[in-house]
N, C-alpha and C positions, 0 to 999 in steps of 0.2 A: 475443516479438514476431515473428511472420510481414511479409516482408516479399516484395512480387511485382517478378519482374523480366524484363519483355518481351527476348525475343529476338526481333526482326524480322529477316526474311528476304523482302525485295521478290522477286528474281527467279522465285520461281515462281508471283504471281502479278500477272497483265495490270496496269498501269499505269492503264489505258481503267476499271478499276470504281474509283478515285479521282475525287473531287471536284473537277472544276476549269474553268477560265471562261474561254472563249478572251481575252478583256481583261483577264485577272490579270496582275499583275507575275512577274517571277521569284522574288521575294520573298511572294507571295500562293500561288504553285505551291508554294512549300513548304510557308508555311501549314497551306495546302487539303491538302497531301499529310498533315505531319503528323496533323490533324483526323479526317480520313478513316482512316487508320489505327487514330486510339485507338477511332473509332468501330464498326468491321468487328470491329475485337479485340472490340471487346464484343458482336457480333452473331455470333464464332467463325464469320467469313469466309476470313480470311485464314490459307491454309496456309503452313505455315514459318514464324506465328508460336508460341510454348513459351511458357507461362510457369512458369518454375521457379521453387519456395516453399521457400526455404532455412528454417528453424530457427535461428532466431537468438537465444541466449540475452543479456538484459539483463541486463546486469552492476553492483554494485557495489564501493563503495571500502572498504575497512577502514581504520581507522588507522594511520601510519606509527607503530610501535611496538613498542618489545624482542621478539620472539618472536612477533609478531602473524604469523598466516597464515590462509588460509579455511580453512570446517570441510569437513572430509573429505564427498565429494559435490558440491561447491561450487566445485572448483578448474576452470577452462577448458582447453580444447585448447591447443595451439600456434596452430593457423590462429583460434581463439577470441579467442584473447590478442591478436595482433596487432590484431583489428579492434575489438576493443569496447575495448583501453587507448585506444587511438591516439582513440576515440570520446569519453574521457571527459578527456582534453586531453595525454594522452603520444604520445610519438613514436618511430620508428623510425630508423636514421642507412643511410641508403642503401637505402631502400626494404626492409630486413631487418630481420627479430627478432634479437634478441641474446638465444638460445640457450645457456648453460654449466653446470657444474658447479659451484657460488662453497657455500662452506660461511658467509656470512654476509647472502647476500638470501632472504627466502622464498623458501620452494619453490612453485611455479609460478608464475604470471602475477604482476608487478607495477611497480608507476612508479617512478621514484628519487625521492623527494622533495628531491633536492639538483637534478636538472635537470629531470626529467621524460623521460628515456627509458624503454623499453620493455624487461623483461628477463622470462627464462623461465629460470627456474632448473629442473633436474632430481634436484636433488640433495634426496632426500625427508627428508633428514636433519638441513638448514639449519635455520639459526638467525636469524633475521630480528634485524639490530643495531638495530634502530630507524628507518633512513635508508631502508628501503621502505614503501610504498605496496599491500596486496597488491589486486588486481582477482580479484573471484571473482562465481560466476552472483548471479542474484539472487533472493533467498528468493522460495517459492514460494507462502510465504504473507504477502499485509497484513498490517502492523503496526498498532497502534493504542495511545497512550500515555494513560492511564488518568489521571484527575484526584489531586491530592494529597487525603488523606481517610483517616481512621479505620479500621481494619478492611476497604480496598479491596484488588481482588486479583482476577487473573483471574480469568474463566468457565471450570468446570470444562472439562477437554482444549482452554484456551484460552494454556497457558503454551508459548512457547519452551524449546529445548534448552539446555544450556549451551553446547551446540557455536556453537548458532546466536545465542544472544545478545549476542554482541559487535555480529553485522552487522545483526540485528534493532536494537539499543536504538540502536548512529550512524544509524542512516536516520533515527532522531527529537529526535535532537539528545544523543545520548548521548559521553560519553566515558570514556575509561581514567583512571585518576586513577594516577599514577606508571608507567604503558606497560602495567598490569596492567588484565585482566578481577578483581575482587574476590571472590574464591568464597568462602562460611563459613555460620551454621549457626545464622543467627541469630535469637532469640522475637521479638523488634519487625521485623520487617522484612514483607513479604509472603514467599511462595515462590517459585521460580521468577526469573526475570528483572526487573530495575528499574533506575531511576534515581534515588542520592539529587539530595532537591530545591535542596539546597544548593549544588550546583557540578557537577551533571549527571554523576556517576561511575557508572558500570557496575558492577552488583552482580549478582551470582548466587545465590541461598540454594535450599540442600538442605532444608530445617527445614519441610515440610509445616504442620506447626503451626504456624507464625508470624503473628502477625496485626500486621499493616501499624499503625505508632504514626500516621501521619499525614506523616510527612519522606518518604517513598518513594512514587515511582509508577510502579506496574507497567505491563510492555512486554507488550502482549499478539497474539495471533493474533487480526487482526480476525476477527468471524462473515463466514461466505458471503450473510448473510439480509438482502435490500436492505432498508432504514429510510426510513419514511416520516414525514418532521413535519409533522401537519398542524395549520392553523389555528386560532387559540384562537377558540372558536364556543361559545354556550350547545347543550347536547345533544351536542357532538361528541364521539365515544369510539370506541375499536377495535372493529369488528365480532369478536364471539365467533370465539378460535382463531386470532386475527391479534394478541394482545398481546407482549408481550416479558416474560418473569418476573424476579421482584423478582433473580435474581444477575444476569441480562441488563440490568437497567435502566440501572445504570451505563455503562457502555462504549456501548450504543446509544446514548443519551442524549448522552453526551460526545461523540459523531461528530457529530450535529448541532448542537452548538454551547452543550448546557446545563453547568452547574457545581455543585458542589457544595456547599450553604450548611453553613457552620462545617466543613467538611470530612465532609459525613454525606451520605446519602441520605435520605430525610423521607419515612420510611414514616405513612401518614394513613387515617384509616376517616371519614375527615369525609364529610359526605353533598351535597359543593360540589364533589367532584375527580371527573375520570373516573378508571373502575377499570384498573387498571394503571399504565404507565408515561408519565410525560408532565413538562412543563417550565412555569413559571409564567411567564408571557409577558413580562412587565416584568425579572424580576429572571435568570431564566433557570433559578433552581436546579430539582434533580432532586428530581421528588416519584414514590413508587409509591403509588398508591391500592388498599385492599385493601379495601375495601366496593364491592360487586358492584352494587348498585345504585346507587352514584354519580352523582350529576347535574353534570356541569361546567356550571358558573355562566360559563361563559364567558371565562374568564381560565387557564385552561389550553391547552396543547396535546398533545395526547394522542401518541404515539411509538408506532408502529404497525409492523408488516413487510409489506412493499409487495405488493399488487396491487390494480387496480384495481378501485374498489369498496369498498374496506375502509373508509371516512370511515362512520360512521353518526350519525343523529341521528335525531330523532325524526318530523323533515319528511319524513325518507324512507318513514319507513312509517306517515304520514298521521294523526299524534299530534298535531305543532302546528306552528307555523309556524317558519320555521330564521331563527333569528336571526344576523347576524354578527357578526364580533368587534369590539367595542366598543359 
Protein backbone atom coordinates (compact mmCIF):
# COMPACT_ATOMS: atom_id res chain seq x y z
CA UNK A 1 0.00 0.00 0.00
CA UNK A 2 1.41 3.60 -0.85
CA UNK A 3 0.21 5.85 1.29
CA UNK A 4 0.61 10.09 0.53
CA UNK A 5 1.28 12.40 3.31
CA UNK A 6 1.19 16.24 2.67
CA UNK A 7 3.62 18.29 4.39
CA UNK A 8 2.25 21.82 4.50
CA UNK A 9 4.31 24.61 4.90
CA UNK A 10 2.21 28.22 4.74
CA UNK A 11 4.95 30.56 5.36
CA UNK A 12 6.49 30.76 2.17
CA UNK A 13 3.67 31.30 0.43
CA UNK A 14 1.18 34.74 0.45
CA UNK A 15 -1.91 33.95 2.29
CA UNK A 16 -3.66 36.63 -0.46
CA UNK A 17 -3.76 33.37 -3.20
CA UNK A 18 -6.27 31.55 -0.67
CA UNK A 19 -9.90 31.57 -1.09
CA UNK A 20 -11.68 33.69 0.98
CA UNK A 21 -14.81 36.04 1.57
CA UNK A 22 -14.64 39.07 3.35
CA UNK A 23 -18.33 37.82 5.24
CA UNK A 24 -16.70 34.42 6.05
CA UNK A 25 -16.79 33.46 9.67
CA UNK A 26 -13.67 32.59 11.27
CA UNK A 27 -14.63 29.34 11.01
CA UNK A 28 -15.31 29.51 6.97
CA UNK A 29 -11.52 31.25 6.83
CA UNK A 30 -10.49 27.95 7.83
CA UNK A 31 -12.58 26.13 5.77
CA UNK A 32 -11.71 28.16 2.63
CA UNK A 33 -8.16 27.96 3.77
CA UNK A 34 -8.12 24.32 4.19
CA UNK A 35 -9.96 23.77 0.58
CA UNK A 36 -7.69 25.97 -1.11
CA UNK A 37 -4.84 24.29 -0.04
CA UNK A 38 -5.97 20.60 -1.05
CA UNK A 39 -6.80 22.51 -4.20
CA UNK A 40 -3.27 24.35 -5.18
CA UNK A 41 -1.62 21.00 -3.90
CA UNK A 42 -3.33 19.52 -6.80
CA UNK A 43 -2.50 22.39 -9.13
CA UNK A 44 1.51 22.06 -7.46
CA UNK A 45 1.01 25.79 -6.51
CA UNK A 46 2.13 25.84 -3.29
CA UNK A 47 5.96 25.64 -2.41
CA UNK A 48 6.86 23.96 0.93
CA UNK A 49 4.21 21.73 0.11
CA UNK A 50 6.31 17.59 -0.07
CA UNK A 51 4.50 15.01 -0.52
CA UNK A 52 6.32 12.08 0.84
CA UNK A 53 5.41 8.20 -0.37
CA UNK A 54 6.37 5.87 2.27
CA UNK A 55 6.29 2.03 1.31
CA UNK A 56 4.17 0.59 3.43
CA UNK A 57 4.05 -3.10 3.73
CA UNK A 58 0.55 -4.75 4.52
CA UNK A 59 0.98 -7.05 6.90
CA UNK A 60 -0.56 -10.39 7.97
CA UNK A 61 -1.38 -12.58 11.12
CA UNK A 62 -0.22 -16.13 11.44
CA UNK A 63 -1.55 -18.28 13.94
CA UNK A 64 -0.78 -18.25 17.69
CA UNK A 65 1.09 -21.68 17.53
CA UNK A 66 4.02 -23.95 18.87
CA UNK A 67 6.78 -22.88 16.67
CA UNK A 68 4.67 -20.84 14.30
CA UNK A 69 6.89 -17.79 12.71
CA UNK A 70 6.87 -16.04 9.20
CA UNK A 71 8.74 -17.50 6.38
CA UNK A 72 12.04 -16.11 5.80
CA UNK A 73 11.43 -12.73 3.50
CA UNK A 74 8.42 -12.19 5.36
CA UNK A 75 9.52 -10.98 8.67
CA UNK A 76 9.09 -6.80 9.25
CA UNK A 77 11.44 -4.13 10.52
CA UNK A 78 11.35 -2.83 13.93
CA UNK A 79 9.79 0.67 12.82
CA UNK A 80 7.54 -2.03 10.48
CA UNK A 81 6.41 -3.92 13.53
CA UNK A 82 5.30 -1.14 15.50
CA UNK A 83 2.93 0.26 13.00
CA UNK A 84 1.26 -2.27 11.19
CA UNK A 85 0.89 -4.82 14.67
CA UNK A 86 -0.39 -1.84 16.50
CA UNK A 87 -2.80 -1.50 12.94
CA UNK A 88 -4.06 -4.97 13.10
CA UNK A 89 -5.27 -4.44 17.03
CA UNK A 90 -1.85 -4.72 19.30
CA UNK A 91 -0.41 -2.19 21.29
CA UNK A 92 2.65 -0.71 22.52
CA UNK A 93 2.99 0.30 26.64
CA UNK A 94 4.43 3.84 26.51
CA UNK A 95 4.44 4.71 23.21
CA UNK A 96 7.55 1.96 22.60
CA UNK A 97 8.09 -1.35 21.07
CA UNK A 98 9.17 -4.01 23.44
CA UNK A 99 12.42 -4.90 21.92
CA UNK A 100 14.30 -8.38 23.53
CA UNK A 101 16.05 -11.37 23.47
CA UNK A 102 13.16 -13.94 24.97
CA UNK A 103 14.09 -17.70 23.72
CA UNK A 104 10.23 -18.51 23.85
CA UNK A 105 8.31 -15.53 21.40
CA UNK A 106 8.93 -15.63 17.76
CA UNK A 107 11.43 -14.10 16.26
CA UNK A 108 10.51 -10.96 14.89
CA UNK A 109 7.34 -9.01 14.87
CA UNK A 110 4.42 -10.43 16.95
CA UNK A 111 1.02 -9.92 19.49
CA UNK A 112 0.67 -11.73 22.68
CA UNK A 113 -2.35 -13.51 22.35
CA UNK A 114 -2.77 -13.58 26.24
CA UNK A 115 -2.99 -9.44 25.88
CA UNK A 116 -2.21 -8.15 22.81
CA UNK A 117 0.94 -6.30 23.25
CA UNK A 118 3.60 -5.60 20.66
CA UNK A 119 7.02 -7.56 20.99
CA UNK A 120 10.03 -7.78 18.58
CA UNK A 121 12.05 -10.58 19.44
CA UNK A 122 15.75 -10.63 18.00
CA UNK A 123 16.51 -13.80 18.95
CA UNK A 124 16.62 -15.82 15.44
CA UNK A 125 16.69 -18.82 17.29
CA UNK A 126 13.30 -18.68 19.24
CA UNK A 127 10.81 -20.94 19.68
CA UNK A 128 7.40 -19.59 19.52
CA UNK A 129 5.42 -21.55 22.73
CA UNK A 130 2.22 -21.01 21.22
CA UNK A 131 1.08 -17.70 23.16
CA UNK A 132 2.37 -15.59 19.97
CA UNK A 133 0.65 -14.07 17.42
CA UNK A 134 3.52 -13.65 14.60
CA UNK A 135 2.81 -10.27 12.25
CA UNK A 136 4.68 -10.82 8.97
CA UNK A 137 4.46 -8.63 5.37
CA UNK A 138 1.82 -9.93 3.24
CA UNK A 139 2.20 -12.52 0.39
CA UNK A 140 2.71 -10.90 -2.56
CA UNK A 141 0.71 -13.04 -4.32
CA UNK A 142 -3.50 -13.52 -4.23
CA UNK A 143 -4.78 -16.45 -2.93
CA UNK A 144 -7.47 -18.32 -4.21
CA UNK A 145 -9.07 -21.49 -2.49
CA UNK A 146 -10.15 -23.91 -5.13
CA UNK A 147 -13.52 -25.89 -4.97
CA UNK A 148 -13.69 -29.55 -3.17
CA UNK A 149 -13.60 -32.01 -6.34
CA UNK A 150 -11.91 -35.08 -7.89
CA UNK A 151 -8.73 -34.79 -9.40
CA UNK A 152 -8.52 -30.67 -8.68
CA UNK A 153 -5.18 -28.99 -8.15
CA UNK A 154 -3.48 -26.11 -9.02
CA UNK A 155 -2.67 -24.40 -12.44
CA UNK A 156 0.68 -25.38 -13.27
CA UNK A 157 3.50 -22.62 -11.35
CA UNK A 158 0.22 -21.79 -9.65
CA UNK A 159 1.09 -23.69 -6.15
CA UNK A 160 2.45 -22.01 -2.84
CA UNK A 161 5.76 -22.65 -1.12
CA UNK A 162 5.81 -24.58 1.89
CA UNK A 163 7.26 -21.69 3.38
CA UNK A 164 4.40 -19.78 2.45
CA UNK A 165 1.69 -22.01 3.07
CA UNK A 166 0.77 -21.63 6.39
CA UNK A 167 0.04 -17.57 5.73
CA UNK A 168 -1.36 -18.25 2.30
CA UNK A 169 -4.10 -21.20 3.40
CA UNK A 170 -5.23 -18.76 7.17
CA UNK A 171 -5.94 -15.81 4.78
CA UNK A 172 -8.68 -18.31 3.53
CA UNK A 173 -9.84 -19.88 6.29
CA UNK A 174 -7.27 -22.43 6.99
CA UNK A 175 -5.85 -23.70 10.04
CA UNK A 176 -3.03 -25.95 12.05
CA UNK A 177 -4.59 -29.01 13.28
CA UNK A 178 -2.52 -29.70 16.63
CA UNK A 179 -0.26 -26.00 16.25
CA UNK A 180 1.26 -27.95 13.23
CA UNK A 181 1.61 -27.11 9.43
CA UNK A 182 0.99 -31.09 8.20
CA UNK A 183 3.73 -32.00 5.73
CA UNK A 184 3.84 -35.74 4.14
CA UNK A 185 3.85 -37.51 0.79
CA UNK A 186 0.61 -38.32 0.12
CA UNK A 187 -1.30 -40.41 -3.43
CA UNK A 188 -4.98 -38.82 -2.49
CA UNK A 189 -4.20 -35.55 -1.72
CA UNK A 190 -3.38 -32.81 -4.32
CA UNK A 191 0.42 -31.43 -4.46
CA UNK A 192 1.37 -28.57 -3.03
CA UNK A 193 -0.71 -26.67 -0.42
CA UNK A 194 -4.42 -27.51 0.93
CA UNK A 195 -7.09 -27.61 3.09
CA UNK A 196 -8.67 -30.75 4.29
CA UNK A 197 -12.39 -30.24 4.02
CA UNK A 198 -13.35 -31.57 7.06
CA UNK A 199 -12.05 -29.33 9.68
CA UNK A 200 -9.92 -26.80 7.51
CA UNK A 201 -6.27 -28.33 8.50
CA UNK A 202 -3.25 -27.05 6.75
CA UNK A 203 -1.62 -29.71 4.55
CA UNK A 204 1.44 -29.57 2.61
CA UNK A 205 2.36 -32.69 0.12
CA UNK A 206 5.66 -33.17 -1.60
CA UNK A 207 4.01 -36.19 -3.88
CA UNK A 208 3.74 -34.31 -7.25
CA UNK A 209 1.72 -37.36 -8.38
CA UNK A 210 -1.05 -37.12 -6.14
CA UNK A 211 -4.36 -36.58 -7.43
CA UNK A 212 -6.80 -34.90 -5.02
CA UNK A 213 -9.61 -37.86 -3.77
CA UNK A 214 -12.14 -35.14 -3.54
CA UNK A 215 -11.81 -34.13 0.76
CA UNK A 216 -8.94 -31.59 -0.16
CA UNK A 217 -8.90 -28.12 -1.68
CA UNK A 218 -6.08 -26.63 -3.02
CA UNK A 219 -4.74 -23.07 -1.91
CA UNK A 220 -3.64 -21.54 -4.95
CA UNK A 221 -1.76 -18.41 -6.54
CA UNK A 222 -4.55 -16.61 -8.00
CA UNK A 223 -3.73 -15.80 -11.97
CA UNK A 224 -2.81 -12.04 -12.70
CA UNK A 225 -5.50 -12.41 -15.75
CA UNK A 226 -8.63 -10.25 -14.99
CA UNK A 227 -11.99 -12.71 -15.66
CA UNK A 228 -14.76 -11.55 -17.10
CA UNK A 229 -18.38 -13.34 -16.61
CA UNK A 230 -20.44 -12.48 -18.97
CA UNK A 231 -24.16 -12.82 -19.52
CA UNK A 232 -25.94 -15.98 -20.51
CA UNK A 233 -27.02 -14.71 -24.10
CA UNK A 234 -27.87 -17.10 -27.27
CA UNK A 235 -24.48 -16.71 -29.43
CA UNK A 236 -22.40 -15.43 -26.65
CA UNK A 237 -18.80 -16.92 -26.55
CA UNK A 238 -15.17 -15.69 -26.06
CA UNK A 239 -13.89 -13.83 -28.91
CA UNK A 240 -10.86 -16.32 -30.28
CA UNK A 241 -7.56 -15.99 -27.82
CA UNK A 242 -9.48 -14.58 -24.91
CA UNK A 243 -10.64 -18.11 -23.49
CA UNK A 244 -9.21 -19.70 -20.35
CA UNK A 245 -8.07 -23.47 -20.98
CA UNK A 246 -9.69 -26.50 -19.76
CA UNK A 247 -6.52 -26.52 -16.37
CA UNK A 248 -7.57 -22.62 -15.95
CA UNK A 249 -11.30 -23.35 -16.04
CA UNK A 250 -11.47 -24.33 -12.69
CA UNK A 251 -10.07 -21.71 -10.46
CA UNK A 252 -11.31 -18.86 -13.07
CA UNK A 253 -14.58 -20.11 -12.80
CA UNK A 254 -14.62 -20.48 -8.98
CA UNK A 255 -13.60 -16.59 -8.53
CA UNK A 256 -16.69 -15.83 -10.15
CA UNK A 257 -18.80 -17.54 -8.22
CA UNK A 258 -19.36 -21.10 -10.37
CA UNK A 259 -19.16 -24.82 -8.46
CA UNK A 260 -18.48 -27.93 -9.10
CA UNK A 261 -21.27 -30.60 -10.06
CA UNK A 262 -20.48 -34.02 -8.18
CA UNK A 263 -17.22 -32.66 -7.62
CA UNK A 264 -16.05 -32.64 -11.48
CA UNK A 265 -15.61 -30.16 -14.09
CA UNK A 266 -18.14 -31.27 -17.03
CA UNK A 267 -16.00 -31.42 -19.93
CA UNK A 268 -18.98 -31.39 -23.02
CA UNK A 269 -18.53 -31.32 -27.07
CA UNK A 270 -22.42 -30.83 -27.01
CA UNK A 271 -23.19 -28.43 -29.91
CA UNK A 272 -25.57 -26.07 -27.20
CA UNK A 273 -22.35 -24.81 -25.05
CA UNK A 274 -19.92 -22.00 -26.00
CA UNK A 275 -16.51 -23.44 -26.55
CA UNK A 276 -14.42 -23.04 -23.69
CA UNK A 277 -15.11 -22.17 -20.34
CA UNK A 278 -18.29 -21.02 -18.84
CA UNK A 279 -21.03 -21.73 -15.90
CA UNK A 280 -24.74 -22.83 -16.35
CA UNK A 281 -26.64 -19.99 -15.33
CA UNK A 282 -29.28 -21.58 -13.06
CA UNK A 283 -27.35 -24.24 -11.30
CA UNK A 284 -23.80 -22.44 -11.57
CA UNK A 285 -21.68 -25.55 -12.20
CA UNK A 286 -18.36 -25.45 -14.31
CA UNK A 287 -18.68 -26.74 -17.78
CA UNK A 288 -15.47 -26.45 -20.50
CA UNK A 289 -16.92 -26.87 -23.80
CA UNK A 290 -14.37 -28.43 -26.37
CA UNK A 291 -16.45 -28.33 -29.69
CA UNK A 292 -15.18 -25.17 -31.45
CA UNK A 293 -18.24 -24.56 -33.03
CA UNK A 294 -20.55 -24.38 -30.21
CA UNK A 295 -23.50 -22.55 -30.18
CA UNK A 296 -24.65 -21.30 -26.71
CA UNK A 297 -28.34 -21.83 -26.66
CA UNK A 298 -28.50 -19.24 -24.26
CA UNK A 299 -28.17 -20.65 -20.95
CA UNK A 300 -24.54 -20.37 -20.47
CA UNK A 301 -22.23 -17.86 -19.40
CA UNK A 302 -19.11 -17.95 -21.11
CA UNK A 303 -15.79 -16.95 -18.66
CA UNK A 304 -13.57 -14.95 -20.57
CA UNK A 305 -10.20 -12.86 -19.79
CA UNK A 306 -10.96 -9.30 -19.67
CA UNK A 307 -10.95 -6.67 -22.24
CA UNK A 308 -13.14 -4.72 -23.76
CA UNK A 309 -14.76 -6.23 -26.63
CA UNK A 310 -14.08 -9.74 -25.92
CA UNK A 311 -18.25 -10.61 -25.53
CA UNK A 312 -18.91 -11.86 -29.27
CA UNK A 313 -21.94 -13.06 -30.76
CA UNK A 314 -23.23 -13.21 -33.87
CA UNK A 315 -25.19 -9.65 -33.90
CA UNK A 316 -21.81 -8.30 -33.77
CA UNK A 317 -20.74 -9.34 -37.07
CA UNK A 318 -24.17 -9.07 -38.72
CA UNK A 319 -25.17 -12.95 -38.60
CA UNK A 320 -28.51 -12.44 -36.59
CA UNK A 321 -30.06 -10.70 -34.20
CA UNK A 322 -28.65 -11.00 -30.34
CA UNK A 323 -30.97 -12.42 -28.29
CA UNK A 324 -30.91 -11.94 -24.49
CA UNK A 325 -30.70 -13.98 -21.72
CA UNK A 326 -33.98 -15.71 -21.14
Amino acid sequence: AVILKPKITLASFPLSRLFCCSSCTMGNHRAAMIISIALLMQMQLIKGVHLVVNEIPDATLLPSSPGMKCAPGYHLTKDECAREATSLGGFVVNNKLAVGHWHNVAYGCSISARGGRVFYNVNFNAFNDGTYTPVCKALTNEVTLLPLGQGIKCRTNHDFSEADCVAAASSVGGNLRGGVLLVGNWPNTPSGCFVEASDKAIHYSANSSGINDGYFQPVCIQGKEQITLFPAGKGISCTPGYNFSEEECISAAASVGGNLRDGKLLIDGGSNKPYGCSIEELSKAIYFGTNATGYNDGFFQPICLSLTGHIKSESYYGKASFHPPG
